[in-house]
C-alpha positions in Angstrom: 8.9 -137.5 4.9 5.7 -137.7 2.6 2.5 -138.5 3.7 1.3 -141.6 2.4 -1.8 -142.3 4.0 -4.5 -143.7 2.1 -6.8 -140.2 2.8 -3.9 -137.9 1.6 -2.7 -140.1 -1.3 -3.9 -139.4 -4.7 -6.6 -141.9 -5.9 -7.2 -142.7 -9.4 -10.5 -141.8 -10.6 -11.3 -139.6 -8.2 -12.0 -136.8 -10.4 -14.1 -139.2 -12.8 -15.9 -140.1 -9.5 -17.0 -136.5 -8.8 -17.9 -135.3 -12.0 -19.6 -138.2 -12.3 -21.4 -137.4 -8.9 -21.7 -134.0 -9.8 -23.3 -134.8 -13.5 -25.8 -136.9 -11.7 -26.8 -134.4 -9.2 -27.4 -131.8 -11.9 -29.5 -134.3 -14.2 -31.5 -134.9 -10.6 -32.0 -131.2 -10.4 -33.3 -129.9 -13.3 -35.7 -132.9 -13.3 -37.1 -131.8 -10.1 -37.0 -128.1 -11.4 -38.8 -129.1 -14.4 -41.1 -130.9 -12.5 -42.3 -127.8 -10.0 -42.1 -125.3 -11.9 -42.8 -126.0 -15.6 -46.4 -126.8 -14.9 -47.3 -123.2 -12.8 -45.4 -121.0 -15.1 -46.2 -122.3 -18.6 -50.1 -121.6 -18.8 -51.4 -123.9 -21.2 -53.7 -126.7 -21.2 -51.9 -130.3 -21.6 -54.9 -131.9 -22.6 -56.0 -129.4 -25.6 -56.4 -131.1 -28.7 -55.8 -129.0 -32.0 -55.7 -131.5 -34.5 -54.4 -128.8 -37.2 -50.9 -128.9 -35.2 -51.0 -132.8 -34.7 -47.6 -134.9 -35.1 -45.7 -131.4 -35.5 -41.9 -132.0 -34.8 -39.5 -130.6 -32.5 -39.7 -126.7 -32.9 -39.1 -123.5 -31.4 -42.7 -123.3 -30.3 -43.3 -126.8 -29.5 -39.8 -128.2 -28.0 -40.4 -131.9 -27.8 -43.3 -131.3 -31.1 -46.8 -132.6 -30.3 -48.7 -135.6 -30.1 -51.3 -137.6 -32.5 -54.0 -135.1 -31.1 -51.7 -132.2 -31.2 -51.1 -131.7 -27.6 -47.9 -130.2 -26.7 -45.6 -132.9 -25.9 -43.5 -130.8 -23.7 -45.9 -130.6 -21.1 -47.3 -134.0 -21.9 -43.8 -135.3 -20.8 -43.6 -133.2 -17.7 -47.0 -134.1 -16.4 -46.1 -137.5 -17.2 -42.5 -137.4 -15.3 -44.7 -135.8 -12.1 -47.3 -138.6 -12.0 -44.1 -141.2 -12.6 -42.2 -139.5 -9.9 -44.8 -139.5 -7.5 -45.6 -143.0 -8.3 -41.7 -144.0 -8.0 -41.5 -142.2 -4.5 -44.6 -143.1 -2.7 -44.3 -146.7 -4.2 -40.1 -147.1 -2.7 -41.2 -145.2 0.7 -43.9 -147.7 1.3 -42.2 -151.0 0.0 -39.3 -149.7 2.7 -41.0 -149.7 4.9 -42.2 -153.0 4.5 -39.0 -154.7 3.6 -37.3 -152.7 7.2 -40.2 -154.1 9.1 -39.8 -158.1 8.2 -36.0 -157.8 7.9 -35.6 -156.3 10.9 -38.5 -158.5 12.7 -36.4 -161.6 10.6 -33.1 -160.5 12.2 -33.7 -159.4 15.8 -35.6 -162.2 17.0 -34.3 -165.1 14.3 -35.7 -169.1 15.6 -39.1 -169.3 14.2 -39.5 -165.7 13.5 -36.9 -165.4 10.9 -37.1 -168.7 9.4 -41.0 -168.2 8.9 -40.3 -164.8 7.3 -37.5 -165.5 5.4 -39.8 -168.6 3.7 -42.5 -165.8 2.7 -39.4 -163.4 1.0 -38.8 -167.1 -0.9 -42.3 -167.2 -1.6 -42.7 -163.9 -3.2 -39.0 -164.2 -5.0 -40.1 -166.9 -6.9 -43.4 -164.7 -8.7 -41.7 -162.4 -11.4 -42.4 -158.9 -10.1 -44.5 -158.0 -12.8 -46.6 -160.8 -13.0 -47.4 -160.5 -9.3 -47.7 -156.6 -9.8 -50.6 -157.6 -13.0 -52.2 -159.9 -10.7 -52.4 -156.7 -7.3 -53.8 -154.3 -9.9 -56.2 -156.5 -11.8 -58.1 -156.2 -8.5 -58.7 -153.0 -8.8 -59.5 -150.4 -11.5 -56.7 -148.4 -13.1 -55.6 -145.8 -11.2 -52.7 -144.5 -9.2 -53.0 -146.0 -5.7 -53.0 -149.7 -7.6 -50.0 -149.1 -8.7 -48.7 -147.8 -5.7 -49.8 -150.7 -4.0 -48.8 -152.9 -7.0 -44.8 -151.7 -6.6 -44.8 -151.8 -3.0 -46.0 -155.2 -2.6 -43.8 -156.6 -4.9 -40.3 -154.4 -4.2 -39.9 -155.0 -0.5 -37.8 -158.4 -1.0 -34.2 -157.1 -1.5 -35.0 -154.5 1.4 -35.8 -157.1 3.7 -32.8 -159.3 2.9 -30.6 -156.7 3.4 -32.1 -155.0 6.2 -32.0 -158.7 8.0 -28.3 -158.9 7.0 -27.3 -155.7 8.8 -29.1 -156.5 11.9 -27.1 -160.2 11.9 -24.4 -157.9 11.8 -25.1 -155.6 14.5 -26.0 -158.3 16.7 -22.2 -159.6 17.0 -21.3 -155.9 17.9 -20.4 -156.0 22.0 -22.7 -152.5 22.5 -25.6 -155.5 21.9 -24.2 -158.1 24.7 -24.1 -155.2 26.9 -27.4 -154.0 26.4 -28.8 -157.7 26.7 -26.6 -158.1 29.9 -28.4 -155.0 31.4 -32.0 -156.2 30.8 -33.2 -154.9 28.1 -36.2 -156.9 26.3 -35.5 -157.9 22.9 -37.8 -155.2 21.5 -36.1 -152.5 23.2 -32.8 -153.9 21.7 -34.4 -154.1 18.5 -36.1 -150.3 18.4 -33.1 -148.7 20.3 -30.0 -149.9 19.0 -30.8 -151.9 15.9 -33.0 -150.2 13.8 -31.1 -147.2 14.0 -28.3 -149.2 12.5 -29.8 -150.0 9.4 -31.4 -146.4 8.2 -28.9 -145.9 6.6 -28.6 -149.1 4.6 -32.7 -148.6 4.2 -32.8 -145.2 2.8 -30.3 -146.2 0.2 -32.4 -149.4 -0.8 -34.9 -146.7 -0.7 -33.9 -144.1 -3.5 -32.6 -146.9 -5.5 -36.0 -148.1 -5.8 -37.4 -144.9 -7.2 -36.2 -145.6 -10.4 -37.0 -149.2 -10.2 -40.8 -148.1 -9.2 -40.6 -146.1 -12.0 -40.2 -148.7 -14.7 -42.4 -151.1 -12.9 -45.1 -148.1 -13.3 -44.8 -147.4 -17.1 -44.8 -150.9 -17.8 -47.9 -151.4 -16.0 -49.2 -148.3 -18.1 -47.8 -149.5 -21.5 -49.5 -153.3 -20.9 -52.7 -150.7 -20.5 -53.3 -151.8 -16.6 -52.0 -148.9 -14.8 -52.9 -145.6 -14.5 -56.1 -144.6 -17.4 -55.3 -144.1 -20.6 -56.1 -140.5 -20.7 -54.0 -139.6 -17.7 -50.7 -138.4 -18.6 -47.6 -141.1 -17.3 -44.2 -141.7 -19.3 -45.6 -145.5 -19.7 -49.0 -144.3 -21.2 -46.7 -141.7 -23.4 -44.5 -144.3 -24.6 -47.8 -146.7 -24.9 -49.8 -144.4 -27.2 -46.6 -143.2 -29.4 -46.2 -146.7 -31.0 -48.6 -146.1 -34.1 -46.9 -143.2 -34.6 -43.4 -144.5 -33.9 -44.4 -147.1 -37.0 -45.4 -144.5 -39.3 -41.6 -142.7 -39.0 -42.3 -140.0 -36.2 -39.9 -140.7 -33.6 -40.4 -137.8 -31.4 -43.6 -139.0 -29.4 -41.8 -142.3 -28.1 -37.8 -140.6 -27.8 -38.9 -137.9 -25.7 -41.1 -139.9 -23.0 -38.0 -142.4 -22.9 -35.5 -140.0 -22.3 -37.2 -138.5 -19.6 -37.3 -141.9 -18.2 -34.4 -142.8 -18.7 -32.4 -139.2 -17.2 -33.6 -139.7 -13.4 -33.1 -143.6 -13.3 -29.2 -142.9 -14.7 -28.8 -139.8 -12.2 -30.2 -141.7 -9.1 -28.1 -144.6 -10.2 -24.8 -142.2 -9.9 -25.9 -140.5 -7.0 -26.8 -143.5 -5.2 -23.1 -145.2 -6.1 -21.6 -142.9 -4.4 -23.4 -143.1 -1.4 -22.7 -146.7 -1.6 -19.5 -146.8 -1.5 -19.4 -144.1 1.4 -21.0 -146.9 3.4 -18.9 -149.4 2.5 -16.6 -150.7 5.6 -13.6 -150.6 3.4 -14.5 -146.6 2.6 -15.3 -146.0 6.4 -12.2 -147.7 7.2 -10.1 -145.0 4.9 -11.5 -142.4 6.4 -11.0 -142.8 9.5 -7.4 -143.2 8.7 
């Protein structure tokens, strides 16, 4: 008799799925390989100006073509990618961390605790991230580390929702009752057997908000009040290709958005995935 369980049967899509996956994973790659080693093995200069080569377009010797100053647009774009990357990651590590800390503070102890916390993820709901992330980095002058701190203080909110949900969740689970029926203190509860429950929820709220970071960063950077406008970042790229984007080059402002655009779609498929693997109704099939 055939085997018809739900592991063995053949799924539509799944091949879709994987070279979806797979796609993804490869557009994540050579960003990050572009990223490390583009920089150490091409030896040129991405500030030199050469105004006699200015607005080339795309050629053999200048990939991507070059700016309004004549810089090499290439590495212009991969310098700009790194700073946006680093800005993405650091940002989403730190606004995780944030956003695991109230949620799971919110959930563990709930009463006055979570209904005190919850009220301040309310609170800083109802801002519009950006105009909360203009108002943290008018403070201080443009730079990296404002923006950093700009993104993280205004990305934690969904974390912490979630983060809270999970640990609502766990605490139904009988491993809790017996835990609580031994003796152990609520933060001992909390740090032993409900944080560990939610990493992997977290990390995934994590990566996804790389991309977000990302955007959040060049549109700091294209209002001019993120990083300086001499410091390479997609949003400054995008920023300073408008005059030329008027006057029929389109190279300066497609390239910078592609390269944008490339990690937020692989980490997007990447991160679906992963999804759905911890979804109960996935865990449920495999188990099968």
């Amino acid at each position: 008799m055939a085997d018809i369980r739900p592991d063995r049967a053949i799924r539509p899509g799944r091949s879709t799925r994987t070279v979806r996956v797979g796609t993804s994973a490869a557009v994540l790659a050579a960003v990050v390989l572009a990223v490390v080693l583009v920089p150490p093995l091409v030896q040129l200069d991405e500030q030199a100006v050469d105004l006699a080569r200015r607005l080339q377009p795309p050629s053999w010797s200048h990939p991507f073509g070059t700016d309004d100053v004549g810089r090499d647009l290439l590495l212009r774009c991969v310098y700009g990618l790194r700073v946006s990357l680093m800005v993405g990651v650091v940002a989403a590590l730190a606004a995780t961390l944030i956003g695991t800390a109230v949620g799971a503070l919110a959930g563990a102890f709930g009463g006055w605790t979570d209904r005190v916390l919850m009220r301040l993820v309310d609170t800083f709901s109802s801002v519009p991230h950006l105009l909360l992330g203009i108002f943290v980095v008018a403070m201080f002058r443009p730079g990296v580390w404002p923006v950093v701190v700009s993104v993280a203080l205004t990305h934690w909110l969904s974390t912490a929702r979630i983060v809270r949900s999970e640990i609502l969740s766990l605490r139904s689970r009988p491993f809790i009752d017996a835990a609580i029926s031994g003796g152990a203190s609520r933060w001992r509860v909390a740090v032993r057997h409900l944080l560990p429950g939610v990493v992997p929820q977290a990390a995934l709220a994590a990566v996804l908000m790389v991309p977000h970071a990302m955007w959040h960063e060049s549109a700091l950077s294209f209002l001019g009040l993120g990083l300086p406008a001499h410091q390479a970042s997609l949003g400054n790229l995008v920023q300073s290709a408008r005059g030329s984007l008027l006057a029929g080059d389109w190279w300066p402002t497609l390239f910078p958005g592609l390269l944008l655009i490339a990690p937020t779609l692989a980490i997007a498929g990447l991160a679906g995935a992963w999804r759905e693997r911890l979804s109960p109704r996935r865990r449920s099939e495999l188990a099968l």
